[in-house]
N, C-alpha and C positions, 0 to 999 in steps of 0.2 A: 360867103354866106353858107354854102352848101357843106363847108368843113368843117363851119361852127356847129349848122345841123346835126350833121354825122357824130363832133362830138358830141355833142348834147344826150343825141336818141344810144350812144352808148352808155355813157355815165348810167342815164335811166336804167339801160338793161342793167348794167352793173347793180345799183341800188336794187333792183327788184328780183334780181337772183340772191341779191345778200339778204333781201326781207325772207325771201321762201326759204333759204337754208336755215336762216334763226325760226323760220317756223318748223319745219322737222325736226331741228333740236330741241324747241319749246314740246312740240306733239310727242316725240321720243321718250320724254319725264313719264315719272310712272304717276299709275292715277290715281285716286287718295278716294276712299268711300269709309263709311262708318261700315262696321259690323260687329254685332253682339253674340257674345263666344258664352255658351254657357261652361260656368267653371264649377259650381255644386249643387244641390240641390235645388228650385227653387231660385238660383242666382246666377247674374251673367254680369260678363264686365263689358262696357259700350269700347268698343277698339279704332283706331284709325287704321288702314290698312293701304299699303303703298306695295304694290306688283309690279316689278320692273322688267321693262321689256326684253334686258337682257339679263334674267337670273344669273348669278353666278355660283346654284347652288346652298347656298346657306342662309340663314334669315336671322336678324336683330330684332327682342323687345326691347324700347326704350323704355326708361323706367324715369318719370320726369321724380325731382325732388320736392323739397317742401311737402304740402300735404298732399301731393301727388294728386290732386284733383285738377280734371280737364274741363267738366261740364260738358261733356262732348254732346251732342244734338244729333238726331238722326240724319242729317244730311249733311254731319261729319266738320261741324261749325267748332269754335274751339271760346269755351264761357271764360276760361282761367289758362295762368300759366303758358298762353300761346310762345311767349318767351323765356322760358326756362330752354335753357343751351340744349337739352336734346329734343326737346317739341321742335324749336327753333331750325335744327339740322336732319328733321327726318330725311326729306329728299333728298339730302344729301346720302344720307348710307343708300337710298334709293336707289341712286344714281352711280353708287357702287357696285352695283348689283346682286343686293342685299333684298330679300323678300322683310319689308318693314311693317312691324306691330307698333304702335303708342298707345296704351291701352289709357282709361279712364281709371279712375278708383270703381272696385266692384259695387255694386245697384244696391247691396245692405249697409254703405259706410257712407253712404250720401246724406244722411241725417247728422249735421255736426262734423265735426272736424274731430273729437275727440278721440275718437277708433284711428283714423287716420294717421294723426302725427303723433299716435302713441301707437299701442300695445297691436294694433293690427299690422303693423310693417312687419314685425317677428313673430306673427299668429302662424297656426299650422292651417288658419283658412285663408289668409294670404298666400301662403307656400301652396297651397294647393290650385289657389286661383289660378297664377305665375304655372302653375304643371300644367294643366288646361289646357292654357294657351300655348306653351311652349307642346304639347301631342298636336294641339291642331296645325299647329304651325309644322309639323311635320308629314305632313299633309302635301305641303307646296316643297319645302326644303330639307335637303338629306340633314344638316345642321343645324340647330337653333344656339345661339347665344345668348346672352343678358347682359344687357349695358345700362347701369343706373348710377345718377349723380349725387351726392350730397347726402340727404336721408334716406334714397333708395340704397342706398349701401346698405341698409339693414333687409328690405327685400330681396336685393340679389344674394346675400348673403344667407340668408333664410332660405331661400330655395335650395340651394345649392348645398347646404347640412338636411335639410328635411326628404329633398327629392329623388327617388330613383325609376329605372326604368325608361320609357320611354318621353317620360315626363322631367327628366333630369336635364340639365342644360347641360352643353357640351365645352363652356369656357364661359370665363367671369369679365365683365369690363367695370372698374367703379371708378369715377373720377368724381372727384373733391369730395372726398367719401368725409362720412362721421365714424371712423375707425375706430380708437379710445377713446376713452373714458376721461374728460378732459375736466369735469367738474358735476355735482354731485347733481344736478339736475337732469342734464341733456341723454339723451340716449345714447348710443353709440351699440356699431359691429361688436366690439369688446362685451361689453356688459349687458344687454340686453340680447343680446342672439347664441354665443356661444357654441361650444362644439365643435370648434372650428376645425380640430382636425378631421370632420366628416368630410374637409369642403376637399376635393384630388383631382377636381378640372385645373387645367393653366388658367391663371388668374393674370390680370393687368390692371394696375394701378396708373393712375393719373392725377397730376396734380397741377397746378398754379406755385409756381414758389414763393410767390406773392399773396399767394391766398391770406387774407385779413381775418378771415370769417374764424371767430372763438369756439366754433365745436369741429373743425375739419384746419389743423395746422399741420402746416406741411413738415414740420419735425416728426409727427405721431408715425409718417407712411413707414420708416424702417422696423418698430417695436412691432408693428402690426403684421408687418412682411413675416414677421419670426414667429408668429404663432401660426402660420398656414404651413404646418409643418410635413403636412402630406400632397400637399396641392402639386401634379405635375412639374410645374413652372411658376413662379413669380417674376413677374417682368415690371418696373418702376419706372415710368417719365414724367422726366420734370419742365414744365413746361415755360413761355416768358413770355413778354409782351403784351398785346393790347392794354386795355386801359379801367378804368375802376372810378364808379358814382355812385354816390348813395351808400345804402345798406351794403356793407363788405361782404355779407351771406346770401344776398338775388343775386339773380342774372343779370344783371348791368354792374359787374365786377371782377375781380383777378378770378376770383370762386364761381364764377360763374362762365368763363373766359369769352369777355366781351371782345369784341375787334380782331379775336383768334379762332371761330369756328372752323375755320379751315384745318388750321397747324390740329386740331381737335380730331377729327373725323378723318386728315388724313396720318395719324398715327397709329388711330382706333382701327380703321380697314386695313393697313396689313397685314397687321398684326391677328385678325380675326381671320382672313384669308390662308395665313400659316398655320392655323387650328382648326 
């Protein structure tokens, strides 16, 4: 009886050292609060903000796609888009030791969606918003980067021909980007942003080769590569796996890379770390 005791009151301890080590690692994540970055005049954009306890020096905005609207709340709640792949993986760059931005759509696009999924992705008061944040962000980190998916390919792209100085970003990340110009409607980096050759950060493309989605096919990434004709570096991966439902262009899809955020975030962070 006294041995069964003995094991018992160990097991316990065992169990209650392993609760407290999963809490230092739960306590160790970094901590997420809203904050409002004024970007122009009169305008601010609502931010998510994640400080990681171990900086490693550099900092990511993520730039969610679609209409890029969050609804974010002052106590940092999320109305929209909680699942778009990069809202989805903040903590994760977090947890890379990435000083992390998810900003909202800026306080004057919040009427309607029209500004949004059109003409403001390639505005020079988007580009300038995206500056804003990318100086305050230099604040905390010697580095700022841009990583945006699908329709934010036109905002990181836009930044990055319009911005310089201290407000310029220091490297491009676009994954399941709207590159070309794939039919007479849709927007695209091609035709609605242009200038490309302003753009001379190393850039990284990311794809699905499965991607479904009719304005981001994974054929378009090479023509596209060829017009970044000054850009330090162009670097292309092709990605595979996970799985795909519903609408081929949300996030619960190849374009959206469902069941693979990892393979996602851990290509994204070395590659960011080597720039």
């Amino acid at each position: 009886m006294r041995l069964a005791a003995r094991a018992t009151r160990t097991a316990v301890r065992a169990v209650i050292a392993s609760i407290a080590a999963l809490g230092i690692a739960v306590g160790a994540r970094a901590a997420e609060r809203a904050v409002d970055i004024p970007t122009r005049a009169g305008v601010s954009v609502r931010t998510l903000l994640l400080e990681p306890s171990s900086p490693n020096g550099a900092a990511v905005i993520l730039l969610a796609g679609g209409t890029g609207r969050l609804e974010l709340t002052p106590d940092g709640g999320i109305g929209q888009n909680r699942n778009n792949q990069l809202v989805r993986t903040r903590q994760d760059y977090a947890d890379e030791g990435f000083v992390t931005l998810v900003p909202d759509v800026a306080a004057d696009q919040k009427d309607g969606n029209a500004g949004v999924v059109g003409a403001y992705r390639w505005s020079a008061e988007h580009a300038q918003d995206i500056g804003a944040m990318v100086a305050w962000l230099r604040t905390r980190a010697a580095k700022v980067h841009l990583v945006g998916t699908s329709r934010a390919a036109m905002s990181v792209a836009n930044a990055a021909v319009r911005l310089d100085g201290a407000q310029r970003p220091d490297s491009l990340v676009i994954t399941s980007g709207m590159l070309m110009q794939v039919n007479g409607r849709a927007p695209s980096v091609e035709k609605s942003v242009g200038n490309l050759d302003r753009i001379t950060q190393p850039v990284l493309l990311i794809y699905h080769k499965d991607d479904a989605c009719n304005v981001s096919p994974p054929d378009k990434v090479a023509p596209f590569k060829a017009l970044l004709t000054k850009a330090a570096s162009v670097d292309v991966v092709m990605l595979s796996g996970g799985s795909t439902k519903g609408d081929p262009c949300e996030a619960a899809s190849y374009h959206g890379y469902l069941g693979i955020d990892r393979d996602v975030v851990k290509t994204v962070s070395p590659w960011l770390k080597g720039h």
